[in-house]
LORO-52041 format. One record per residue: x, y, z of N, C-alpha, C, CB in turn; chain; residue number from 1; residue in one letter. Coordinates in Angstrom, 1 decimal, decimal comma. Glycine has a CB too. Example, Ala and Ser with C-alpha at 12.3 -4.5 7.8 and 13.67 -1.06 7.14 Angstrom:
BEGIN
(node (13,2; -5,7; 7,8); (12,3; -4,5; 7,8); (13,2; -3,3; 7,8); (11,3; -4,5; 9,0); 'A'; 1; 'A'),
(node (12,8; -2,2; 7,1); (13,7; -1,1; 7,1); (12,9; 0,0; 7,9); (14,1; -0,6; 5,7); 'A'; 2; 'S'),
END
This chain:
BEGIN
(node (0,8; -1,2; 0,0); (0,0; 0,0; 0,0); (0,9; 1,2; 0,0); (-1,0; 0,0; 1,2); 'A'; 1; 'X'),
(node (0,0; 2,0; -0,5); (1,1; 3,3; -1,1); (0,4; 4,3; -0,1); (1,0; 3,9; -3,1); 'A'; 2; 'X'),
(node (1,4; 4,8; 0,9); (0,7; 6,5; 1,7); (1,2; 7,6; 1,6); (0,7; 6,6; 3,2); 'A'; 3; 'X'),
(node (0,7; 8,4; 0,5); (1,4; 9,4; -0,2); (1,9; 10,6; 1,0); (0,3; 10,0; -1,3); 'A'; 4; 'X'),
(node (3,3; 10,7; 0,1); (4,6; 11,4; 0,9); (4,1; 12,9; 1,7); (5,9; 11,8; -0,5); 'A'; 5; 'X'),
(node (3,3; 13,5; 0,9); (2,6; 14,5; 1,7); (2,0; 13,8; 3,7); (1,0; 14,7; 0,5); 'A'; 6; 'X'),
(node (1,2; 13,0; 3,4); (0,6; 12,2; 4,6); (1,1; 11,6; 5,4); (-0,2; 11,4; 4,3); 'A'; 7; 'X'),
(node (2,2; 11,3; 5,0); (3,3; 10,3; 6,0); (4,4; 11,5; 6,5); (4,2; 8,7; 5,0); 'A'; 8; 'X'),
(node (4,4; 12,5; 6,0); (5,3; 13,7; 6,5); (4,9; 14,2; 7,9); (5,3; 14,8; 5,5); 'A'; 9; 'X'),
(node (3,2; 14,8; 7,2); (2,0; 14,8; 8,3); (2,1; 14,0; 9,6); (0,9; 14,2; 7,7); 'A'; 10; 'X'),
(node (1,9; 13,2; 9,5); (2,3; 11,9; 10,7); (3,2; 11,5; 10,9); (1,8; 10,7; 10,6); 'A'; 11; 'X'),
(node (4,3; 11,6; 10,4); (5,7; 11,0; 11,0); (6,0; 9,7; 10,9); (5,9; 11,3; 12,4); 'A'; 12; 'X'),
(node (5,6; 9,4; 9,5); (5,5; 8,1; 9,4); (6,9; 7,8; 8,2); (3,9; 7,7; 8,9); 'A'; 13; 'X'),
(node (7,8; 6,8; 8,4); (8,6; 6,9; 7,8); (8,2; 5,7; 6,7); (9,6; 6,9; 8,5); 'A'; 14; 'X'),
(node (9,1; 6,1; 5,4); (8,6; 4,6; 4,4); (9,3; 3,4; 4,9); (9,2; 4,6; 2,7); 'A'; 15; 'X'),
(node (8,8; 2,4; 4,8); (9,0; 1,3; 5,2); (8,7; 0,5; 6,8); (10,0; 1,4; 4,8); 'A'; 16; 'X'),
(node (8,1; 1,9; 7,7); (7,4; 1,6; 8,7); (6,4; 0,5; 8,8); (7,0; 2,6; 9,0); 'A'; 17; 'X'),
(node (6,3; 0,0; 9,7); (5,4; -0,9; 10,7); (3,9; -0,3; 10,8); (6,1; -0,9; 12,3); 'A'; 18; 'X'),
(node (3,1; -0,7; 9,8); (2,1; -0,3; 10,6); (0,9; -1,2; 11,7); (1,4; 0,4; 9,6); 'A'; 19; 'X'),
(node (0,1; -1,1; 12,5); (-0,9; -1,9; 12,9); (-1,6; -1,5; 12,6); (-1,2; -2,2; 13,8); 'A'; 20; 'X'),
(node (-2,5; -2,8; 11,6); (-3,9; -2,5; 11,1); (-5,4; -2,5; 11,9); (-4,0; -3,5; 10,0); 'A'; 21; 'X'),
(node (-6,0; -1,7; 12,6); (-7,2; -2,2; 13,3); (-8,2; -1,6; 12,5); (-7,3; -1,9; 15,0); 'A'; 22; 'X'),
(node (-9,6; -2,8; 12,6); (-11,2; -2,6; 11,9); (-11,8; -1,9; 12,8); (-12,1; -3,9; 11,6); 'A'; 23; 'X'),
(node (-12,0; -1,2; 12,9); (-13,8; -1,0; 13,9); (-14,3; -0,6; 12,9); (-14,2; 0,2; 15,4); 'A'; 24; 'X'),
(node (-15,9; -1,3; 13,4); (-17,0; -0,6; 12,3); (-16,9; -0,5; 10,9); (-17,3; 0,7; 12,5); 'A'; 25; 'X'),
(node (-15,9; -1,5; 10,7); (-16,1; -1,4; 9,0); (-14,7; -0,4; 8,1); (-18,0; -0,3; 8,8); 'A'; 26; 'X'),
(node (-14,0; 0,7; 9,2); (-13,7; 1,2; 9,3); (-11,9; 0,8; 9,4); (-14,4; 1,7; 9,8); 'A'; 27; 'X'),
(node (-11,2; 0,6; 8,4); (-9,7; 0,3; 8,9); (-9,0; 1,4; 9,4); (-8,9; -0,2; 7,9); 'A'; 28; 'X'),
(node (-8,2; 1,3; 10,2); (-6,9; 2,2; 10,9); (-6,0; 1,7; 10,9); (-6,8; 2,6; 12,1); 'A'; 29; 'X'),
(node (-4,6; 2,9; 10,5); (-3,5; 2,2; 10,9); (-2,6; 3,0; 11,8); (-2,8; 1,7; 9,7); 'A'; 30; 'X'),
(node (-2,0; 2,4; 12,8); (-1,3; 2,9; 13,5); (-0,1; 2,7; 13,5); (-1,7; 2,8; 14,3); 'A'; 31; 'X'),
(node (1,1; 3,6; 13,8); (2,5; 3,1; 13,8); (2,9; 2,0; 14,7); (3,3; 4,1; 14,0); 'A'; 32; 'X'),
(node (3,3; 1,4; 14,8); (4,1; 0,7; 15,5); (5,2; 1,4; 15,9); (4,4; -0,2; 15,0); 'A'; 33; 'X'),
(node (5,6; 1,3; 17,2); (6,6; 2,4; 18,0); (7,5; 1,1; 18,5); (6,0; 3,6; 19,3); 'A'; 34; 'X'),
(node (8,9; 1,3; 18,3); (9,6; 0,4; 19,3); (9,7; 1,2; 20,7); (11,2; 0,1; 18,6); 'A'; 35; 'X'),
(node (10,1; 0,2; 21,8); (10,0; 0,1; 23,2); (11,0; 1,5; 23,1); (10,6; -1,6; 24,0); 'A'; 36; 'X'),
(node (11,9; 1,9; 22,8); (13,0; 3,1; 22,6); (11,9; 4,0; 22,4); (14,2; 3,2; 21,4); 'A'; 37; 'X'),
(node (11,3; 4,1; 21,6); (10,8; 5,2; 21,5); (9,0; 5,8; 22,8); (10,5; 5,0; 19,8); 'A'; 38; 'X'),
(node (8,6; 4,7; 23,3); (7,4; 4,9; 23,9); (8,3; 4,7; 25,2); (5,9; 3,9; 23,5); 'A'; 39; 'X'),
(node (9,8; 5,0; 25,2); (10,6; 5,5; 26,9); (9,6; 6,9; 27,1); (12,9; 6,1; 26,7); 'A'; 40; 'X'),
(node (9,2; 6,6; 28,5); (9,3; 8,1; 29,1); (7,8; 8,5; 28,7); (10,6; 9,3; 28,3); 'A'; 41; 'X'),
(node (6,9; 7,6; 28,3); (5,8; 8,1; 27,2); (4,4; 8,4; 29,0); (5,3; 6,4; 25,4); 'A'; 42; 'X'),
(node (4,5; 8,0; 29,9); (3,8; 8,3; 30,7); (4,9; 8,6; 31,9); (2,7; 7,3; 30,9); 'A'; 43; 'X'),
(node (5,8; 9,4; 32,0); (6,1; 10,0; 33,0); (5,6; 11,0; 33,9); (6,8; 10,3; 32,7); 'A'; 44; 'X'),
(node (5,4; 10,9; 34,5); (4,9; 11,8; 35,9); (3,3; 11,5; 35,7); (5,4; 13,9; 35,9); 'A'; 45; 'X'),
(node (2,6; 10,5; 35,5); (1,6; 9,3; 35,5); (1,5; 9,4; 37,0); (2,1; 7,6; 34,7); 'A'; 46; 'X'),
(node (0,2; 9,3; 37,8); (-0,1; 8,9; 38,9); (-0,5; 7,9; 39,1); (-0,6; 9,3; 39,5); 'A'; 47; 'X'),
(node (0,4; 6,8; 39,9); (-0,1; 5,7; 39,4); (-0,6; 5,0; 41,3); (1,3; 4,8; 38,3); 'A'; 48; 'X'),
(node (-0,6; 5,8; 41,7); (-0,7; 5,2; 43,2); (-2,3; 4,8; 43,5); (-0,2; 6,4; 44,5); 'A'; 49; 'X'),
(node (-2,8; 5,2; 42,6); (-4,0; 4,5; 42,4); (-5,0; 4,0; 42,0); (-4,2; 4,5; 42,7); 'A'; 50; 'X'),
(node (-4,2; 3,0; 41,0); (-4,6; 2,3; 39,5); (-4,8; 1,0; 40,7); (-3,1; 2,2; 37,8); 'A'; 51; 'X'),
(node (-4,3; 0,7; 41,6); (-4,5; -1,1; 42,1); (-3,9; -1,3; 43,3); (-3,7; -2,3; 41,0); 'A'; 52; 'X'),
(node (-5,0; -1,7; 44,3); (-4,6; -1,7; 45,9); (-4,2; -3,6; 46,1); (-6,3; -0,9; 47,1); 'A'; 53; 'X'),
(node (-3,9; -3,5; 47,1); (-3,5; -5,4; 47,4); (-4,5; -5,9; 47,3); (-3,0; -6,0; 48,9); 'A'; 54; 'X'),
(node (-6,0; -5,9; 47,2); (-7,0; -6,0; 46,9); (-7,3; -6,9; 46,3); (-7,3; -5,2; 46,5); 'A'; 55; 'X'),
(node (-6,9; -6,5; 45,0); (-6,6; -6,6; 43,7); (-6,3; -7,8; 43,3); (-5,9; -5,9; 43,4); 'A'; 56; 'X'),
(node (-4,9; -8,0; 43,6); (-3,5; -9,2; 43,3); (-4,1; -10,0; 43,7); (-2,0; -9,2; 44,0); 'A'; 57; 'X'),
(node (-3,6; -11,4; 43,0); (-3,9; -12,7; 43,0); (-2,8; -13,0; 43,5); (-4,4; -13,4; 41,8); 'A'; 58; 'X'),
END
């Protein structure tokens, strides 16, 4: 599939990138695929103290 150079500039999509294909509704998407290097740091300063108490854990 061809994503014209205009559109992938747009999005930051390089040629020969990875994409993920998801359907909803009939509707395809594609999303980049990001290596683990790049999604470093991607929720920093995230509060996470209370997403899951001992409760929880199995």
């Amino acid at each position: 599939m061809v994503i014209p150079k205009e559109v992938r500039e747009q999005l930051g999509i390089k040629p020969g990138q990875k994409l993920q294909v998801i359907v909803l509704g009939g509707v395809m998407h594609f999303v980049p695929v990001r290596s683990l290097d790049e999604l470093r740091g991607i929720a920093k300063g995230a509060d996470t103290s209370d997403i899951r108490d001992e409760r929880d854990r199995y």
